[in-house]
N, C-alpha and C positions, 0 to 999 in steps of 0.2 A: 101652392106650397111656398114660394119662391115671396110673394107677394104678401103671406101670413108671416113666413118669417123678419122677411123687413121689418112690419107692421109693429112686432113683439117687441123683437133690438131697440125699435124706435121708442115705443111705449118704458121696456126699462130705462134707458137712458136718460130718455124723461125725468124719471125720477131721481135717478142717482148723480144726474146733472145739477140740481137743486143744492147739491152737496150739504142736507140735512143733517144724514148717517151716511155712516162708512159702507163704501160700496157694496160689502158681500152682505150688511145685513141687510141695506135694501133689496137685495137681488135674490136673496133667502124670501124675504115676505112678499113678493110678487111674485115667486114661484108655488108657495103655501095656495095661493089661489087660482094654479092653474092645473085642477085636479084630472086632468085626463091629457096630462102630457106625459111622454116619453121623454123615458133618461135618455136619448138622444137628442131628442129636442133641444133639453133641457142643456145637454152638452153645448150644442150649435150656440144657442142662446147664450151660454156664460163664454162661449171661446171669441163671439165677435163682439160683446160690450167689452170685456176686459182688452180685447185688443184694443177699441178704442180709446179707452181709460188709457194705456200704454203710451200711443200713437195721438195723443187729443188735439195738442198744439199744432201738430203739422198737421192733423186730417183739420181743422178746423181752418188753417188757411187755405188748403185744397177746394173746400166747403162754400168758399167764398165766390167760388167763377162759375156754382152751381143753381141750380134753381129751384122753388119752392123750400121747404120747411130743412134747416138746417142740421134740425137733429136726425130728421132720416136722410140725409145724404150722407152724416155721420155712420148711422146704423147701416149702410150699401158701403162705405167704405171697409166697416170692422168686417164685414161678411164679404167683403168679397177677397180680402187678404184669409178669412179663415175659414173660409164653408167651400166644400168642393162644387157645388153646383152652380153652376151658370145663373146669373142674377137676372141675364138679360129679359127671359119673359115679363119680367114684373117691369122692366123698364120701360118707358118713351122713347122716342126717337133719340130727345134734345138729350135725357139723362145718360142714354148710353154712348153718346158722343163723349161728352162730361167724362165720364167712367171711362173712359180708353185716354183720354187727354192727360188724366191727372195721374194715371198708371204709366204715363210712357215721363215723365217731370223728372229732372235730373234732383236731386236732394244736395247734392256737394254745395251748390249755391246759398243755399241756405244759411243762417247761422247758425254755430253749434245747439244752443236753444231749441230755435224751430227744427232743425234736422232732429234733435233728439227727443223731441217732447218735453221740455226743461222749464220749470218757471224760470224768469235771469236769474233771481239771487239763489235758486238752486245748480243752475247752470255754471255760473259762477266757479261755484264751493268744487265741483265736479271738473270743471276744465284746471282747477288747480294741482289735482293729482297724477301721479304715473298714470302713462298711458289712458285719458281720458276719454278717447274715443272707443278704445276697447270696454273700457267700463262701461260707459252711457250706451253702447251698444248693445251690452248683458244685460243692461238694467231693463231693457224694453224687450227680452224676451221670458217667453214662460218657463216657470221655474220646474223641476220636477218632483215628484213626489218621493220623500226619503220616510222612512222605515226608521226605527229602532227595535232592536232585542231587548228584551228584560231577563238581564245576566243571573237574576236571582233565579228563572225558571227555565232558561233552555240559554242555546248560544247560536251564534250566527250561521252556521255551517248547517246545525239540522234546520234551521229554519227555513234557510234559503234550499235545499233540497227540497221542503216540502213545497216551495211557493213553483219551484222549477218543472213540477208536474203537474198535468191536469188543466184545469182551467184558470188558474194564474200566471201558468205558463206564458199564456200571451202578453201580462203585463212585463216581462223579459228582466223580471229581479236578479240583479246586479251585486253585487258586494260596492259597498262609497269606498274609494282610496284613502282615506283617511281616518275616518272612526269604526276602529275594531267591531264596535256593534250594530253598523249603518247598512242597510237596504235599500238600494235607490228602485224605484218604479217608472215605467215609460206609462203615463195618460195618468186614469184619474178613478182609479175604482170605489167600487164602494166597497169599505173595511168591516163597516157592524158587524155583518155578518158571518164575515171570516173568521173559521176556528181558533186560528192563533190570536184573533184580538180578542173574541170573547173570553178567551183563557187568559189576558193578560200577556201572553208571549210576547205579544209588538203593539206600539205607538208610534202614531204620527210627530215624527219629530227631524228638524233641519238636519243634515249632517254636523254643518258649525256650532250650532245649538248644543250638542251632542260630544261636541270637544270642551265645551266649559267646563264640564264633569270632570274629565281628562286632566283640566288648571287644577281646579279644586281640588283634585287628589284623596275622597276619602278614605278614611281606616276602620277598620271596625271600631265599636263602643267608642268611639269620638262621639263631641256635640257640636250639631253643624246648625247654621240657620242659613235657609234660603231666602234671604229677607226680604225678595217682592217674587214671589214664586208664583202669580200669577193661576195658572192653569194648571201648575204642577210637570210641567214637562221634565226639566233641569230635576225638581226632585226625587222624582221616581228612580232616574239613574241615579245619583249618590245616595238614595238607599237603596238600592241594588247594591252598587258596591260596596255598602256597609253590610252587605249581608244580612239587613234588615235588625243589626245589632246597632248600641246606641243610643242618641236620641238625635231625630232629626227634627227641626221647627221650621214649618215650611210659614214665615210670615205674608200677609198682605194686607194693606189699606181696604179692601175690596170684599165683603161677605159673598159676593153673586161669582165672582170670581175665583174664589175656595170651597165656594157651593161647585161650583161645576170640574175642580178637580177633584171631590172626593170620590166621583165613580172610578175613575181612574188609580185612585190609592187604592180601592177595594178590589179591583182588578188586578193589580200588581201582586198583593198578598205579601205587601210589607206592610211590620207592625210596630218599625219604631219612629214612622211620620207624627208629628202633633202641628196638625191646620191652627192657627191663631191669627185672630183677625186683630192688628194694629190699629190705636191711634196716628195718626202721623206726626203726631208730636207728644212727649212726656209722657210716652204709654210704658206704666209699672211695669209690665211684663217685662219690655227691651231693658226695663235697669234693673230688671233682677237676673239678667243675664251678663250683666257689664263686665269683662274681661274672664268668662266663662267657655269661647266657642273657640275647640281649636281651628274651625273653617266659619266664613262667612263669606257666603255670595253675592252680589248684589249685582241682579240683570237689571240694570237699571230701566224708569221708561224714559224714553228718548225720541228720537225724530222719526226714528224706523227706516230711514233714509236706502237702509241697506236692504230692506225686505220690498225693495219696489217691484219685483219680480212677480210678488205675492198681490202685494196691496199698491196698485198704481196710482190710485186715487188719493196717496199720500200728499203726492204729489204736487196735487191741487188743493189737501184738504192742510196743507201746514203754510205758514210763511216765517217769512225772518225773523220776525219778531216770535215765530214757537219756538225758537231753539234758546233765543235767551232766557225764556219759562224754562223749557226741559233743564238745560245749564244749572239754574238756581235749585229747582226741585235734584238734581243729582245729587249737587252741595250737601243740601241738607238731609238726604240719606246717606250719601259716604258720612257725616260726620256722626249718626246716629249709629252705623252700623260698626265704621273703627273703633268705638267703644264695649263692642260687646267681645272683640279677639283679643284672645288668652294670651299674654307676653310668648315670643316663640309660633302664633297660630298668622293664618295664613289670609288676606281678604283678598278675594278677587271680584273687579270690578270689569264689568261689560255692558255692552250696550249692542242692538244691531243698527247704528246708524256706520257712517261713514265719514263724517263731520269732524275734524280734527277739535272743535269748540266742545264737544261732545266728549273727546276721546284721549290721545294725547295730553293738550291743554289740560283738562280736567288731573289727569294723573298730577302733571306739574303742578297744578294750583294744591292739591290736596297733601302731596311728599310738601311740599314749601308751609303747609298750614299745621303736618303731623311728624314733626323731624324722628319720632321713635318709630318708625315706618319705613321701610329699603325696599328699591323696586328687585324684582328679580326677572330673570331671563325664563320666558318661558319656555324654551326651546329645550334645555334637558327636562324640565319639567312632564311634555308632551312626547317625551321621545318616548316613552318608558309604555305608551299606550298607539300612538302613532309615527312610528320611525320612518315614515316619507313623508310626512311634512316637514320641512324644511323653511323656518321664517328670517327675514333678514336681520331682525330687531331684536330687540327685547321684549315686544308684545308678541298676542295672538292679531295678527290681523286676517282678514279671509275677504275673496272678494268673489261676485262669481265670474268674470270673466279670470282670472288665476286660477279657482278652485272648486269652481261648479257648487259654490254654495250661497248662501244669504250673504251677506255683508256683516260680518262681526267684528268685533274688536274687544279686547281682554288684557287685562295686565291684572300680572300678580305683587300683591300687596303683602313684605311682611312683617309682622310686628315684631323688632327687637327685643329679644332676650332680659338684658338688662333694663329695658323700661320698667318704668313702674306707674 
């Protein structure tokens, strides 16, 4: 057993080392091919690659005093921080010497980088904020599973009653401190299945995630546009709480991408979503909406910097020079999408990186490019949905060493009245 599992860790890793594709969908299509494994298995296997993906830089100088094949001393590292069983049968003499040596290795010595799994110019951006070691510390561990309600068809209290009995009992559903509709989970269940998803009742979605709705604020029969809505998460709550009155445009550059939230729409049982797939530039639709929406979202893409929790492999798979692409591609949907908010309406802009270049900066470059545009405090804005969060600033910022969530960032955007 002990010596198959190595074997597997090793064989994935293999591949998701190649950094081809993004780790969960290589770790999806190597698992499509191993049809008589158990969902345990299946667990052991994704909890010690992802630890390694996490931990890469520092097991990879650990890796270096060891011997034979690099990527399976890699795969005995990830598994022996996350598998309960004793590795030793499968070992050697020399490996299990190896394996006690590099478990007893003080870390403090290290540099922030190496101790925390960091590329430098990641490392860098991350030592420059509060408490950075608390951060970089959250960042390399596993994130939990949050829940959402869909307010259109039940609310948090019966739901989490229902999850609190029986056999999801064990997953020990929680209420999240912060979003009125948020359900935290301990592990890693399978939801298909589950009555309230098949009904639409709950979706997988971040708690942070889950307070953009909260900025945005909608109202009934408003017209709102999600303008890179992706998967549809963010949508589904603000037509929730448009009470499925209105019209909401969920846009995207992406057809595969609005392909795979429309099960989701149909689950929800809201009826005033319209999916439109965008050009990314000059597309009629966006200007026949120009100064039309009194909400406009825009979850921008970005570095992801803040979701390492989730996607550790970002890690590896972004460098310095991806942020000044993401940077420019922001630009040019902030300026597509300021155009479609109604004088008076409201744009909110986010990202889940943690990258000031990203976040901040952006805000200032954009109020300095749109002076008919005031930032606002989003603090009473979010009281009115989550009165314990408590932010220093005028933004949303969230981190998960402060708030046990993704890394987000949100500032709201609004369009002056007397603009024209």
């Amino acid at each position: 057993m002990e010596q198959r599992r190595i074997d597997q860790v090793t064989e994935v890793l293999g591949q998701i080392l190649q950094w081809e594709h993004p780790a969960d969908q290589a770790l999806s299509q190597w698992m499509r091919k191993q049809k008589h494994m158990g969902a345990r298995d299946r667990s052991e296997v994704t909890n010690a690659v992802f630890d390694v993906l996490r931990h890469l830089r520092r097991y990879r100088y650990l890796a270096e005093s060891g011997t034979g094949s690099v990527t399976r001393r890699l795969a005995i590292l990830g598994l022996g921080n996350t598998w309960q069983k004793d590795l030793a049968p499968a070992l050697d003499a020399e490996q299990k010497l190896w394996l006690e040596h590099v478990r007893t290795l003080d870390t403090m010595p290290m540099s922030f980088a190496q101790r925390y799994s960091l590329p430098d110019w990641l490392a860098s951006q991350i030592a420059s904020l509060a408490d950075a070691e608390s951060l970089a510390q959250a960042l390399n561990t596993e994130a939990p599973l949050d829940l959402r309600v869909n307010p259109l068809k039940t609310d948090r209290q019966t739901v989490l009653a229902q999850l609190q009995h029986g056999d999801t009992a064990r997953f020990d559903p929680q209420p999240t401190p912060y979003s009125p509709w948020g359900i935290r989970l301990a592990g890693r269940p399978y939801l298909a299945n589950w009555p309230q998803f098949e009904k639409g009742e709950i979706e997988v979605q971040d708690e942070g995630s889950q307070l953009l709705a909260a900025l945005v604020a909608p109202k009934r029969g408003e017209m709102i546009i999600d303008f890179c809505a992706g998967a549809g998460g963010k949508t589904l709550l603000i037509g929730a709480l448009m009470r499925s009155t209105g019209r909401l445009y969920a846009f995207d550059t992406s057809a595969a991408r609005l392909a795979r939230a429309k099960p989701r729409f149909a689950r929800s049982g809201l009826s005033n979503v319209v999916p439109v797939v965008i050009n990314e530039s000059n597309d009629a639709r966006v200007k026949r909406l120009q100064g039309k929406a009194q909400r406009v979202l825009v979850d921008a893409p970005c570095s992801g910097t803040g979701t390492l929790r989730r996607n550790p492999d970002l890690k590896w798979r972004n460098h310095e020079q991806s942020i000044a692409h993401y940077v420019q591609v922001q630009r040019e949907i902030l300026q597509r999408a300021a155009k479609c908010v109604a004088p008076g309406g409201r744009l909110v802009y986010a990202t889940c990186s943690l990258l000031k270049a990203e976040n901040q900066e952006q805000v200032s470059w954009f109020l300095a490019q749109h002076p008919h545009f005031e930032l606002m405090d989003v603090n009473p804005i979010i009281a009115t949905r989550s009165p314990d969060l408590h932010l220093s600033g005028p933004f949303l910022e969230l981190r998960p060493d402060y708030h046990q969530t993704d890394g987000f960032f949100a500032a709201v955007l609004q369009r002056k009245v007397e603009s024209s």
